[in-house]
Biopython code that builds the backbone (N, CA, C, O; Angstrom):
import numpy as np
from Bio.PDB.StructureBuilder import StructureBuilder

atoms = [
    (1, "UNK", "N", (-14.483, 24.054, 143.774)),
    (1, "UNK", "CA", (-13.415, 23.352, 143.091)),
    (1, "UNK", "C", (-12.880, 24.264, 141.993)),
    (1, "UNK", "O", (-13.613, 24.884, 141.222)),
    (2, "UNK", "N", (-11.629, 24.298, 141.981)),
    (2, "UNK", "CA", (-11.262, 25.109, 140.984)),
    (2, "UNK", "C", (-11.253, 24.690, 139.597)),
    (2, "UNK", "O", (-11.719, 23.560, 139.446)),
    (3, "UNK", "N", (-10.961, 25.118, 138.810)),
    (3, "UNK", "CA", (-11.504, 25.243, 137.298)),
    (3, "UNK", "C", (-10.575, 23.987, 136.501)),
    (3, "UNK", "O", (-11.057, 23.098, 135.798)),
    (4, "UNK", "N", (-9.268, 24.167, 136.790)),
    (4, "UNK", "CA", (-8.246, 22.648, 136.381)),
    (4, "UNK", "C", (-8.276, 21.965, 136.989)),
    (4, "UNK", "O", (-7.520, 21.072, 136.608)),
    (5, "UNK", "N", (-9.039, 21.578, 138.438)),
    (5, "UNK", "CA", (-9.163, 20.597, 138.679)),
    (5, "UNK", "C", (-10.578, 19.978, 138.496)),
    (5, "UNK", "O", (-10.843, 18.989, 139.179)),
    (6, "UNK", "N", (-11.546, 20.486, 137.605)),
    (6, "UNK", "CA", (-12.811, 20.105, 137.103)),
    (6, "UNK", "C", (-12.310, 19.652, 135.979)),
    (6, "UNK", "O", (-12.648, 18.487, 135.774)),
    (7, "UNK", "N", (-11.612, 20.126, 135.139)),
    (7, "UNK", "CA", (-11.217, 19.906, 133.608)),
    (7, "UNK", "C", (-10.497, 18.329, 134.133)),
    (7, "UNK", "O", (-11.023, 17.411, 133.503)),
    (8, "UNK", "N", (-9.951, 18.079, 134.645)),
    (8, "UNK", "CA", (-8.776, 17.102, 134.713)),
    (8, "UNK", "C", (-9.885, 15.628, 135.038)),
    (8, "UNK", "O", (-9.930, 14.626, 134.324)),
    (9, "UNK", "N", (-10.699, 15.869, 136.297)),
    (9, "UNK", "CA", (-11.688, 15.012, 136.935)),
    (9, "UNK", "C", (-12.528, 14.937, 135.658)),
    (9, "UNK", "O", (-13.091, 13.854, 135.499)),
    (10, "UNK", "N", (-12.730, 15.862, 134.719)),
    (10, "UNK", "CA", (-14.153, 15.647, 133.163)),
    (10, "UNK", "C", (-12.971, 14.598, 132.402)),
    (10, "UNK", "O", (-13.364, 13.440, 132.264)),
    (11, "UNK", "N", (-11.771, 14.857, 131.973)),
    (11, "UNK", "CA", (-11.129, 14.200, 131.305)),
    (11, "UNK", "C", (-11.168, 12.460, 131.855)),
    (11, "UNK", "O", (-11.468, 11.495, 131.152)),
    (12, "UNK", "N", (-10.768, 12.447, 133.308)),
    (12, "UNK", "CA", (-10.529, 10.967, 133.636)),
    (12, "UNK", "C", (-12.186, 10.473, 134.038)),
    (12, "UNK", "O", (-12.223, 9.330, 134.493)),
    (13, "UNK", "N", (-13.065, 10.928, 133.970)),
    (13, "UNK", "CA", (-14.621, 10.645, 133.945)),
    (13, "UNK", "C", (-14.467, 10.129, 132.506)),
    (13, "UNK", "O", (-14.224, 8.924, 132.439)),
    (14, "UNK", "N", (-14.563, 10.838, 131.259)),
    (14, "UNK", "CA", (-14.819, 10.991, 129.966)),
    (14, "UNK", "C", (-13.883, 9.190, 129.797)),
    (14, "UNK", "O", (-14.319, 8.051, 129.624)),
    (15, "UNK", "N", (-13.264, 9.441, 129.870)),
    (15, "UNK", "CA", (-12.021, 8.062, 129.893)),
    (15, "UNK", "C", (-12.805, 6.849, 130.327)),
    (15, "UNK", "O", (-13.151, 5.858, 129.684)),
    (16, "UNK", "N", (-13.010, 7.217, 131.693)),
    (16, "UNK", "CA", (-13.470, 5.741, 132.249)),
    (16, "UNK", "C", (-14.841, 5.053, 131.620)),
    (16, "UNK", "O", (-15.163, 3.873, 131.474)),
    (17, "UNK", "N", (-15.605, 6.479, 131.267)),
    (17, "UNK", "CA", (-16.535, 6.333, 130.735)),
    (17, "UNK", "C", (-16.861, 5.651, 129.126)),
    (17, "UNK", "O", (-17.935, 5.444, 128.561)),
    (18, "UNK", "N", (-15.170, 5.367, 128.604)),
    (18, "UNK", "CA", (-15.359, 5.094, 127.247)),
    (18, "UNK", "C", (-14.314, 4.115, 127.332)),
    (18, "UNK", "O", (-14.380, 3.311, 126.403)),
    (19, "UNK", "N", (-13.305, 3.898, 128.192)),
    (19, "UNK", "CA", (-12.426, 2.466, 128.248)),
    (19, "UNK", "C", (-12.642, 1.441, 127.980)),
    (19, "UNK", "O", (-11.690, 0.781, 127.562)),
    (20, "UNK", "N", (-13.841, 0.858, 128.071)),
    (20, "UNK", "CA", (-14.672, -0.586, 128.322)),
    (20, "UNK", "C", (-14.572, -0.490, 126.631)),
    (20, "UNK", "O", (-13.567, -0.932, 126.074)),
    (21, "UNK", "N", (-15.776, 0.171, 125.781)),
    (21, "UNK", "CA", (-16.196, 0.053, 124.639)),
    (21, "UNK", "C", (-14.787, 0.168, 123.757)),
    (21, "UNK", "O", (-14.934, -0.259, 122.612)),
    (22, "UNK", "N", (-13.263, 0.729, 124.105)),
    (22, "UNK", "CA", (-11.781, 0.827, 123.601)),
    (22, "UNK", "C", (-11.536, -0.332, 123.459)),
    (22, "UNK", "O", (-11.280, -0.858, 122.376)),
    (23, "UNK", "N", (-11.592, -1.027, 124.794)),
    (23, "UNK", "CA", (-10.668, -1.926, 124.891)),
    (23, "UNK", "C", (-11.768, -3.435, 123.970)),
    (23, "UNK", "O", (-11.100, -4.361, 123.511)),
    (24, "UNK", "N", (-12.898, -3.485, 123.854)),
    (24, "UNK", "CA", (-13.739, -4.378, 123.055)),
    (24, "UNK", "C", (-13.401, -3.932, 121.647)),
    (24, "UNK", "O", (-13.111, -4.841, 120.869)),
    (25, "UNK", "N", (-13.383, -2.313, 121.042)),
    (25, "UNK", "CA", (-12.735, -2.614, 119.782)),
    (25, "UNK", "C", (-11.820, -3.079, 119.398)),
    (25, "UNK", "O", (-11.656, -3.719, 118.359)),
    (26, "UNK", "N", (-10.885, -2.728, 120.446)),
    (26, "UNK", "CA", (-9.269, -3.560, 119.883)),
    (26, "UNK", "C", (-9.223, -5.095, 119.970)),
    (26, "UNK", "O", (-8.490, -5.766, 119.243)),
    (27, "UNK", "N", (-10.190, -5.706, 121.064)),
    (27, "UNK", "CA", (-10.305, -6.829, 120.840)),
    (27, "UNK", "C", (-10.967, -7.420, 119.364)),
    (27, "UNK", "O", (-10.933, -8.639, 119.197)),
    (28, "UNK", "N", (-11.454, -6.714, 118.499)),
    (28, "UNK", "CA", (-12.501, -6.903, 117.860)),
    (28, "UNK", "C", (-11.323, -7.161, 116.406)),
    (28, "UNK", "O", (-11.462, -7.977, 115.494)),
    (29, "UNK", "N", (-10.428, -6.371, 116.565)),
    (29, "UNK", "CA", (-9.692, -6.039, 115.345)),
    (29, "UNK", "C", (-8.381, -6.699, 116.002)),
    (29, "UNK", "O", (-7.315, -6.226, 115.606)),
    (30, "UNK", "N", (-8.330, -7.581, 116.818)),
    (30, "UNK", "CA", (-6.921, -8.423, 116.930)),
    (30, "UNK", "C", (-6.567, -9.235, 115.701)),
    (30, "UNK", "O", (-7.461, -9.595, 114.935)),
    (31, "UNK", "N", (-5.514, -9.487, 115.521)),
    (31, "UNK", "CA", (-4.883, -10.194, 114.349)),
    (31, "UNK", "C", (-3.934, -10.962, 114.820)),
    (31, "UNK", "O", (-2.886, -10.700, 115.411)),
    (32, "UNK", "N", (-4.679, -12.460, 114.313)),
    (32, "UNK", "CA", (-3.804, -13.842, 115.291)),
    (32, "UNK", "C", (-3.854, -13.586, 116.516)),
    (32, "UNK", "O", (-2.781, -13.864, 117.052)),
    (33, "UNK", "N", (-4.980, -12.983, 117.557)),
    (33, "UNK", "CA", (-4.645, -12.703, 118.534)),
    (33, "UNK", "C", (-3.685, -11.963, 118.929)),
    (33, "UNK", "O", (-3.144, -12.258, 119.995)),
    (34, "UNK", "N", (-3.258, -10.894, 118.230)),
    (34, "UNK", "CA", (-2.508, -9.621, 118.785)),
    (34, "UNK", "C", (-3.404, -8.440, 118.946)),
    (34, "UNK", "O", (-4.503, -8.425, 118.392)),
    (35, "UNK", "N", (-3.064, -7.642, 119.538)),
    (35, "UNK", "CA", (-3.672, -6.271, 119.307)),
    (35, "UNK", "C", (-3.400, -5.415, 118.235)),
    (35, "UNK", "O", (-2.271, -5.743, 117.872)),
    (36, "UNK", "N", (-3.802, -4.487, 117.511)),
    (36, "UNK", "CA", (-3.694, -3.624, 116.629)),
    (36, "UNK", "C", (-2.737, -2.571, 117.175)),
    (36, "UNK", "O", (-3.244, -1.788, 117.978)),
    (37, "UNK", "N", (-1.234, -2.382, 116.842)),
    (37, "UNK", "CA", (-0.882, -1.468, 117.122)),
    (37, "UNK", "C", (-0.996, -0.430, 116.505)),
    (37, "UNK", "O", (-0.059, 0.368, 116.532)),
    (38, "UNK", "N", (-2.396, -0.086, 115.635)),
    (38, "UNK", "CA", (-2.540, 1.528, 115.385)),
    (38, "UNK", "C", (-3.724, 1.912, 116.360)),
    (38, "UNK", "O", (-4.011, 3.084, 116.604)),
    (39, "UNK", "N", (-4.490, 0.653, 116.980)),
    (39, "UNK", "CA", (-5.425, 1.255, 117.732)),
    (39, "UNK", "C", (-4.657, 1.465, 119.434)),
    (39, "UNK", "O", (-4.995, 2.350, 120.220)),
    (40, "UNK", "N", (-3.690, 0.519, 119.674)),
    (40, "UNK", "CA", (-2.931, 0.081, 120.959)),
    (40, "UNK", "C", (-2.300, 2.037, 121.194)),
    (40, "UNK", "O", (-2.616, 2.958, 121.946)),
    (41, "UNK", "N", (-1.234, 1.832, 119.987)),
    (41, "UNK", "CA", (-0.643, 3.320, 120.469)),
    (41, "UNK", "C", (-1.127, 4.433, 120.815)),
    (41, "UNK", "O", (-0.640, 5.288, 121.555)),
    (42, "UNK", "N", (-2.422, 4.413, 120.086)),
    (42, "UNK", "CA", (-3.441, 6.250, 120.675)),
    (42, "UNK", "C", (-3.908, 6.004, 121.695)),
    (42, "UNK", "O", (-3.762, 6.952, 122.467)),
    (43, "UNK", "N", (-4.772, 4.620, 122.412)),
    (43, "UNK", "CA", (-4.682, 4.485, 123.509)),
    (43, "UNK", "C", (-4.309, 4.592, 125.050)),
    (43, "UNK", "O", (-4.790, 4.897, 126.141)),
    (44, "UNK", "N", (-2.773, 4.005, 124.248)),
    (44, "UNK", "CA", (-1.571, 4.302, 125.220)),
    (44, "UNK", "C", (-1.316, 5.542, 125.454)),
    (44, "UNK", "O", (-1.155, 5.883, 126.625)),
    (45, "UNK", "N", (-1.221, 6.501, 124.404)),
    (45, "UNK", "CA", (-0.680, 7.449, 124.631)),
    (45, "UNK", "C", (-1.522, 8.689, 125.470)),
    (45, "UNK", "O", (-1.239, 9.437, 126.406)),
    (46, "UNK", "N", (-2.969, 8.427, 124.414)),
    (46, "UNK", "CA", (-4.432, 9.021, 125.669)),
    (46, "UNK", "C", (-4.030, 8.822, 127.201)),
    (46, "UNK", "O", (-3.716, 9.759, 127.934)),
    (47, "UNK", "N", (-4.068, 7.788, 127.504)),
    (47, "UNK", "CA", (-3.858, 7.217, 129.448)),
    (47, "UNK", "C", (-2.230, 8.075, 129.716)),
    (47, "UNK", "O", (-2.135, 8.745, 130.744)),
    (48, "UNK", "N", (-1.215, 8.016, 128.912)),
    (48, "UNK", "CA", (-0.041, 8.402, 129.188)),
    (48, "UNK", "C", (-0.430, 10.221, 129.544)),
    (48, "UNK", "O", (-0.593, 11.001, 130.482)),
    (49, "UNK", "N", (-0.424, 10.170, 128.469)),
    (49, "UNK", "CA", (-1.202, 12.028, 129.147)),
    (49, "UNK", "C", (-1.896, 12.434, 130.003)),
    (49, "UNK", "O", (-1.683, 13.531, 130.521)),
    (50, "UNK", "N", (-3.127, 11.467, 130.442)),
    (50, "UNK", "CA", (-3.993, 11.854, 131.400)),
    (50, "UNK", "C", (-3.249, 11.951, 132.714)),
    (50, "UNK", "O", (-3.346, 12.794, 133.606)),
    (51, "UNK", "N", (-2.230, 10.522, 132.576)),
    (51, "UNK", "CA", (-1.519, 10.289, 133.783)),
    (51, "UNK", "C", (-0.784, 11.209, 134.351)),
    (51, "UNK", "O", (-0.769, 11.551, 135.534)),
    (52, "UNK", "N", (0.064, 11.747, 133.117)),
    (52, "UNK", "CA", (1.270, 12.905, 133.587)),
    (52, "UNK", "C", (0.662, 14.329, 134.300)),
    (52, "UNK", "O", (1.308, 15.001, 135.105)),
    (53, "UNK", "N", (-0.827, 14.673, 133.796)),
    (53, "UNK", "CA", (-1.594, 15.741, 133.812)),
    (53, "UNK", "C", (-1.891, 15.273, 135.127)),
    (53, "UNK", "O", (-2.085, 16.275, 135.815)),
    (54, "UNK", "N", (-2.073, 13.816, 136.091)),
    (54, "UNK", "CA", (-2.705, 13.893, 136.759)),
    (54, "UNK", "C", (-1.219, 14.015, 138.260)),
    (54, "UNK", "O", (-1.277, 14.418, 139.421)),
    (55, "UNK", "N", (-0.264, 13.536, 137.561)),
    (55, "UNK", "CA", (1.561, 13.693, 138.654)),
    (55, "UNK", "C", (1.537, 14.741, 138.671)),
    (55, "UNK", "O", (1.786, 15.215, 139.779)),
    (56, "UNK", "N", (1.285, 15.606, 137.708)),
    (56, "UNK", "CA", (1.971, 17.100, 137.932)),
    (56, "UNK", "C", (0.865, 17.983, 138.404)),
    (56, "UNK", "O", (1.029, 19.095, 138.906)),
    (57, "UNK", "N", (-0.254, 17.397, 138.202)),
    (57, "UNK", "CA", (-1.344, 18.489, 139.186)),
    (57, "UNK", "C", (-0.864, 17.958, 140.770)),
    (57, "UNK", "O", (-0.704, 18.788, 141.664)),
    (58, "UNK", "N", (-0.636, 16.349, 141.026)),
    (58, "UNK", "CA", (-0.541, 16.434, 142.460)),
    (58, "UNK", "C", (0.359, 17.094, 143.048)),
    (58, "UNK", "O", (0.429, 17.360, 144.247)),
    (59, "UNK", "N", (1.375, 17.491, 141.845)),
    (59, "UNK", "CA", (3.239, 18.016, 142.502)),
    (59, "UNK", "C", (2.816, 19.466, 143.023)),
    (59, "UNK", "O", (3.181, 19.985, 144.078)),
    (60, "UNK", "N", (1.747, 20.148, 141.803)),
    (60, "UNK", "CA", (1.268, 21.212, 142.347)),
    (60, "UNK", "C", (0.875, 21.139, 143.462)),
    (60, "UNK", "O", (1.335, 21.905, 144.309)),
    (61, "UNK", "N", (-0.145, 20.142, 143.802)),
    (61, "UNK", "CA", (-0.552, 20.754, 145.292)),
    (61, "UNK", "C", (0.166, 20.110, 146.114)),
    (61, "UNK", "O", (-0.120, 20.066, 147.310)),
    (62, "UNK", "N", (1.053, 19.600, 145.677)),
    (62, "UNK", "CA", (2.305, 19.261, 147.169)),
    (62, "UNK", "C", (2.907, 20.129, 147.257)),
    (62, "UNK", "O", (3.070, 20.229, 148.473)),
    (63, "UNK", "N", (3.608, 21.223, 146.619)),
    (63, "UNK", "CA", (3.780, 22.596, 146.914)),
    (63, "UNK", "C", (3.710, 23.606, 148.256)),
    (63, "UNK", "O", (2.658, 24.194, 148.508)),
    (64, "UNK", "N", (4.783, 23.750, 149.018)),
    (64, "UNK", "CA", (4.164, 24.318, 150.141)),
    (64, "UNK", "C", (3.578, 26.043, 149.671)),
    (64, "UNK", "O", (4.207, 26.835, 148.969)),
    (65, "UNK", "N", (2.447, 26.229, 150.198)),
    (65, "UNK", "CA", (2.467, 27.778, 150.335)),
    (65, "UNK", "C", (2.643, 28.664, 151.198)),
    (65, "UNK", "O", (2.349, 28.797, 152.386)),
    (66, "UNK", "N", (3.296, 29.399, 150.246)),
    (66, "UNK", "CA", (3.912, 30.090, 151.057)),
    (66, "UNK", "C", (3.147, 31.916, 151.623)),
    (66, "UNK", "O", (3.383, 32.807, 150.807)),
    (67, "UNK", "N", (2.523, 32.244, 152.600)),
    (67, "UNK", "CA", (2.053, 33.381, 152.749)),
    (67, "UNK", "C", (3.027, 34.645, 152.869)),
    (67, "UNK", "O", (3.983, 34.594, 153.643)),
    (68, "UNK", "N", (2.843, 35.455, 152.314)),
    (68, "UNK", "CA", (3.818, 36.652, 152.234)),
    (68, "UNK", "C", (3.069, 37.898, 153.025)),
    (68, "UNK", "O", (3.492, 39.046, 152.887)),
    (69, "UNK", "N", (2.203, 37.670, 153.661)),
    (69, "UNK", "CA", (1.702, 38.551, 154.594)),
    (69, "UNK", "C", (2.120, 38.464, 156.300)),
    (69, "UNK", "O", (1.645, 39.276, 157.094)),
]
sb = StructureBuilder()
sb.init_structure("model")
sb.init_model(0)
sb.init_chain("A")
sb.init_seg("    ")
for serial, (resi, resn, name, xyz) in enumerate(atoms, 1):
    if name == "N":
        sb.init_residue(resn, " ", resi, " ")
    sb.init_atom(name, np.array(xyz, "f"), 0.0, 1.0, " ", f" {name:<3s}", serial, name[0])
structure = sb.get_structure()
């Protein structure tokens, strides 16, 4: 396996691995039953990145290659 696609698979491991205990703090610190939007936005934005990192690695390997030999 190549080397960015270990980094990418440690990142969305690392994630899944800590989502559960995220999403119980923000429950923890709701107000009137809202969520905290200082804990909501880093959240969001964590998953938003992982996501884009994970479209544009697939665009990579949808990529045809091309052999020049």
């Amino acid at each position: 396996m190549i080397e960015k696609d270990l980094l990418l698979l440690a990142r969305m491991s690392k994630v899944n691995q800590n989502l559960g205990l995220v999403v119980l703090e923000l429950l923890k610190y709701q107000d009137g039953g809202e969520l905290p939007a200082a804990g909501l936005r880093p959240l969001g934005e964590l998953l938003a990145d992982l996501a884009m990192d994970m479209i544009i690695r697939a665009d990579e390997l949808s990529q045809p290659v091309i052999d020049a030999t």
